[in-house]
C-alpha positions in Angstrom: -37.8 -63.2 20.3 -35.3 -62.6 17.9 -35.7 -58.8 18.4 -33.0 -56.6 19.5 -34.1 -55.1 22.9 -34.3 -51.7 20.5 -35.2 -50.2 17.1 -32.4 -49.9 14.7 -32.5 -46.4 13.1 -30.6 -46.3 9.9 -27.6 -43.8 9.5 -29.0 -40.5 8.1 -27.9 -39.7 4.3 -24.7 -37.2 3.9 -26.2 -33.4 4.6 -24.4 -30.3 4.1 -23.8 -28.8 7.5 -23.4 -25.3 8.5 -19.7 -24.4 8.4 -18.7 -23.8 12.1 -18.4 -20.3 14.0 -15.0 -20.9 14.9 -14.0 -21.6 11.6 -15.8 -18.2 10.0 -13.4 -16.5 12.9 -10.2 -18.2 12.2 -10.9 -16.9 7.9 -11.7 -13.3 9.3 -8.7 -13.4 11.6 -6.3 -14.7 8.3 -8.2 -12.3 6.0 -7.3 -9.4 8.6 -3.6 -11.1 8.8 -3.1 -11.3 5.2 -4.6 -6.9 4.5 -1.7 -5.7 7.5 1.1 -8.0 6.1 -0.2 -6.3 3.0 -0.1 -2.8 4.0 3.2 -3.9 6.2 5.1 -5.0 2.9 3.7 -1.7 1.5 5.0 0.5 3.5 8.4 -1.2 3.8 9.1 -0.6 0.2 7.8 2.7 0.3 10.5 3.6 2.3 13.0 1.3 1.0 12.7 3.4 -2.5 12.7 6.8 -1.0 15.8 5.8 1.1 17.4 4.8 -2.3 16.5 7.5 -3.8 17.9 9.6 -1.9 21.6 7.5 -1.1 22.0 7.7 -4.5 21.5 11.2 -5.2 23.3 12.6 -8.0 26.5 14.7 -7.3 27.1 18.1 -9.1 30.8 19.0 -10.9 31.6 22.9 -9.4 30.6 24.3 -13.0 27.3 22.2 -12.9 26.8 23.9 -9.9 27.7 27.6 -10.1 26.0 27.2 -13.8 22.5 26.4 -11.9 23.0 30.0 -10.3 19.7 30.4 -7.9 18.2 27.0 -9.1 20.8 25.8 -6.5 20.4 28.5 -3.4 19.6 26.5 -0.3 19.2 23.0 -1.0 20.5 19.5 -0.2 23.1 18.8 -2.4 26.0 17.0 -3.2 29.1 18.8 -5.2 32.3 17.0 -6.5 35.6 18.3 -6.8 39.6 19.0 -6.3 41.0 20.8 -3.2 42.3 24.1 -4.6 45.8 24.1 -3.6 46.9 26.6 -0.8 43.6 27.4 -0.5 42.6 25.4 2.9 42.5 28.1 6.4 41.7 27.0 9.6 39.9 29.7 11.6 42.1 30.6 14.2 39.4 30.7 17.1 38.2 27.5 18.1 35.0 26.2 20.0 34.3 22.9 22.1 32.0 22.1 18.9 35.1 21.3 16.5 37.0 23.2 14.2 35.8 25.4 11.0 37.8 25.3 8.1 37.4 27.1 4.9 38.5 25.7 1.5 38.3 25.9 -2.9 37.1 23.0 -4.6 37.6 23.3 -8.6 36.6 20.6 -11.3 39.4 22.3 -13.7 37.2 25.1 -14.8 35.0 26.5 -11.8 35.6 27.0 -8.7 33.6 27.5 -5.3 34.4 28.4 -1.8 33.0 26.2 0.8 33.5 26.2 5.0 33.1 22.9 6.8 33.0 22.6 10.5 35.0 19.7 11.8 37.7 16.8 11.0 39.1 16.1 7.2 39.4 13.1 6.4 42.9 11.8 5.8 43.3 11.5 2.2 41.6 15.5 1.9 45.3 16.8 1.3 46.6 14.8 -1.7 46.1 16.2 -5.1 44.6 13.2 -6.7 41.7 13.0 -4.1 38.1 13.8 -5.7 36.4 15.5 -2.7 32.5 14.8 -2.6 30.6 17.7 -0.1 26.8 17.2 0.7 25.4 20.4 2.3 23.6 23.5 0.7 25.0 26.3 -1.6 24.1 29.9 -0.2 23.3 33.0 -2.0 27.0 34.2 -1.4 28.5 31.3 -3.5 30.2 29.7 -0.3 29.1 25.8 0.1 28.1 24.7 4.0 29.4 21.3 4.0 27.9 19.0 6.9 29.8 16.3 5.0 32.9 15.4 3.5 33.9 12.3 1.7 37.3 11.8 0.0 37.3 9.1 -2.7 41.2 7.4 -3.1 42.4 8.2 -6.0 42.8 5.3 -8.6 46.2 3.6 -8.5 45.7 2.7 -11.8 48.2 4.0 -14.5 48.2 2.9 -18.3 51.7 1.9 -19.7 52.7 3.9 -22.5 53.0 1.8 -25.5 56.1 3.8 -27.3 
C-alpha cells in the first residue's frame, strides 16, 4: 500500500480569469480623476490668459485717445502722458473718502483733463515723470482716473560726442 491516503489531482492549466470588481472601480475612479484634473487644468489657463490679457492692456498716448472721439466714451482704459504744468487743483472741500484733484496730461500735442480722487504718487510732480491713468474717458473729455501710476523717469543721458 504504496498509495497516498488521497487522489492527486493535477494543477489545472493557466485560464484567463475575470478581472476583479475592485480593480474595474479603482480604473473608473482614475478615469474620473484624470477628466476633473483635465477640466481643472482647463479652467486654470482659462483664466490665466484672460488675467494676462487684461494686465497687459495696451495704454493710449492723449492724441490716440481724443482722436478715437466716441469710440472711447465710457470704457476701461489706460492713457499715458505728462502732467501739464500749473495745471494740478485740489478741490478745496474735502470728504472722509480722500481728496479730488483735477489735472492736464499732454503727450506734446493733445491734451485732456482728468479728476482723480485720492493720493499722488510721489514722483507725479517732476517734469520727466510719464503718468499712466486707468479709468474711463467721459462724453465731456474729462478722464475719471481710479488709478494712477508714475513711471521714473530714465536716468539715462547720451554723452554728446562733439
Amino acid at each position: 500500500m504504496n498509495e497516498p491516503p488521497y487522489h492527486a489531482v493535477p494543477e489545472p492549466k493557466s485560464y484567463a480569469l475575470p478581472e476583479p470588481l475592485e480593480n474595474r472601480s479603482v480604473l473608473a475612479h482614475r478615469g474620473k480623476l484624470f477628466i476633473g484634473i483635465g477640466v481643472f487644468v482647463l479652467a486654470l489657463g482659462y483664466l490665466g490668459f484672460t488675467a494676462f490679457e487684461s494686465a497687459s492692456a495696451y495704454y493710449l498716448t492723449v492724441g490716440e485717445l481724443t482722436a478715437k472721439g466716441s469710440e472711447a466714451y465710457d470704457k476701461n482704459l489706460r492713457v499715458n502722458g505728462k502732467l501739464v504744468p500749473s495745471s494740478f487743483e485740489r478741490d478745496l472741500e474735502l470728504d472722509l473718502s480722500g481728496t479730488l484733484i483735477h489735472f492736464s496730461l499732454t503727450d506734446g500735442e493733445e491734451t485732456i483733463d482728468a479728476v482723480y480722487k485720492g493720493l499722488v504718487p510721489d514722483m507725479f510732480f517732476n517734469e520727466n515723470s510719464e503718468i499712466l491713468l486707468e479709468g474711463t474717458y467721459g462724453s465731456s473729455g474729462l478722464f475719471d482716473a481710479q488709478a494712477i501710476i508714475v513711471k521714473c523717469p530714465s536716468k539715462y543721458q547720451p554723452v554728446d560726442s562733439t
